[in-house]
C-alpha positions as CSV (number, residue, x, y, z in Angstrom):
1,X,5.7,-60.3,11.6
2,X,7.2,-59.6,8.2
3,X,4.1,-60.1,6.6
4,X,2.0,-58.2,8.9
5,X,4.4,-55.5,7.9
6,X,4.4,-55.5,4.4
7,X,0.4,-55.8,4.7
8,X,0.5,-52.7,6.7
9,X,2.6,-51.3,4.2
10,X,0.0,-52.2,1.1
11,X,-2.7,-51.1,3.2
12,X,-1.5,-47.3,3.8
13,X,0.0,-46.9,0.7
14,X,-3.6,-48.2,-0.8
15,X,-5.3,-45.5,1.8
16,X,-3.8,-42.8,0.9
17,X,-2.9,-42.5,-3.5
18,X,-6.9,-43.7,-3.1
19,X,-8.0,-40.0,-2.2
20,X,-5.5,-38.8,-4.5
21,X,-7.2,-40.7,-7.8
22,X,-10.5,-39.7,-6.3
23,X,-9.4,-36.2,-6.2
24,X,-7.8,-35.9,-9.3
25,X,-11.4,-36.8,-10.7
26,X,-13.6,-34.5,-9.3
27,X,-13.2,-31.2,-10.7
28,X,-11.8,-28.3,-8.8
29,X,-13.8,-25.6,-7.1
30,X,-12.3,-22.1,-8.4
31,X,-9.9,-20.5,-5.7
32,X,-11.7,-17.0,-5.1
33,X,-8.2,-14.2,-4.9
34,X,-8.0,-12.4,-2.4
35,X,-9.5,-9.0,-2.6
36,X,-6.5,-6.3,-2.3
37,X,-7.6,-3.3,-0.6
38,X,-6.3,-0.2,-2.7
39,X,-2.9,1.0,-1.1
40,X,-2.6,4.7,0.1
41,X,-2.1,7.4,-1.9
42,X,0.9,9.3,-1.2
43,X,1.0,12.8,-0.6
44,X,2.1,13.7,-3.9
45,X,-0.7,11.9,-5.5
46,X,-3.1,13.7,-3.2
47,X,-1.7,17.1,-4.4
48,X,-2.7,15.9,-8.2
49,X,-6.0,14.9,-7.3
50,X,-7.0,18.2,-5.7
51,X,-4.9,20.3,-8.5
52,X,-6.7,18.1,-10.7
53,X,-10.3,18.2,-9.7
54,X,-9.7,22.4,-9.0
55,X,-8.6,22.3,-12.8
56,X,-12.4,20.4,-14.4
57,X,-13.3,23.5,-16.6
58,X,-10.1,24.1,-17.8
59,X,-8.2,22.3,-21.2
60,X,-5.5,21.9,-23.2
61,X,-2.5,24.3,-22.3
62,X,-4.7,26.4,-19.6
63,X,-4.9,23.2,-18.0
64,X,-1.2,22.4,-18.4
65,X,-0.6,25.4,-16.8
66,X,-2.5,25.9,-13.8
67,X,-1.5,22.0,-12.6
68,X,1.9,23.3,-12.8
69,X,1.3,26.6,-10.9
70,X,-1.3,24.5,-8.2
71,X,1.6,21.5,-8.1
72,X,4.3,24.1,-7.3
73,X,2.6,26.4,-5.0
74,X,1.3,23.3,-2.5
75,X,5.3,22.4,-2.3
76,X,6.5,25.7,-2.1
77,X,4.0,26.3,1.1
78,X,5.5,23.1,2.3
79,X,8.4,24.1,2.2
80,X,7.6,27.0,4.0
81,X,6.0,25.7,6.9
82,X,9.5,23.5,6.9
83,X,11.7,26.5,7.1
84,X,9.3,28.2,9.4
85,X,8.8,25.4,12.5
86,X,12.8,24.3,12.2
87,X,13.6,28.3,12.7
88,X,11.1,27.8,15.9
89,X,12.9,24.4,16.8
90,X,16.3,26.2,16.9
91,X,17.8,25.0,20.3
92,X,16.3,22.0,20.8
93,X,17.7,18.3,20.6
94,X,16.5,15.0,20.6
95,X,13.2,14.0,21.2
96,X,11.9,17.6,21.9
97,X,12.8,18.6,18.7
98,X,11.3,15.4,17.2
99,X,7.9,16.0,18.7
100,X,8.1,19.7,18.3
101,X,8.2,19.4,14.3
102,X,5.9,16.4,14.2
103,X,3.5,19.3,16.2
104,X,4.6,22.2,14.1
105,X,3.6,20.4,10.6
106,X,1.0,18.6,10.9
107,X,-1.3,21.5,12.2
């Protein structure tokens, strides 16, 4: 019984470092990466793009300048519509006023 054993025992461990040597020979197929899809762009880097592609024709300091007046009047109108829908949300609680703002600034 012992040696049936121990032959079992030669035989598996022969089985299985055999694919391994094999394997170590054979040269390795290149892992393709996976492809990363590009993440969002965030709001603010939206506003740059379209200050940005409004401001083509213009250089140097007119350039400077008009990204900084574009940049500051798209938060400024945010910030409007923010003031504006919260004084229409005075009164309501909760969820109402949840779904009410989500309404009020995305249209």
């Amino acid at each position: 019984m012992n040696k049936l054993l121990a032959a079992l025992a030669l035989a598996l461990a022969v089985a299985t470092a055999l694919p391994l040597s094999v394997q170590a020979q054979a040269p390795a197929a290149p892992v393709p990466e996976p492809v990363a899809s590009a993440p969002a762009k965030t709001p603010q880097q939206e506003k740059v793009a379209h200050c940005s592609e409004q401001a083509t024709s213009k250089t140097g300091d007119e350039r400077k300048a008009f990204m900084k007046e574009c940049l500051a009047a798209k938060r400024a109108s945010q910030t409007g519509k923010m003031r504006s829908c919260s004084e229409q949300a005075k009164g309501m609680k909760g969820d109402d006023r949840k779904a009410f703002m989500k309404t009020c600034l995305s249209s």
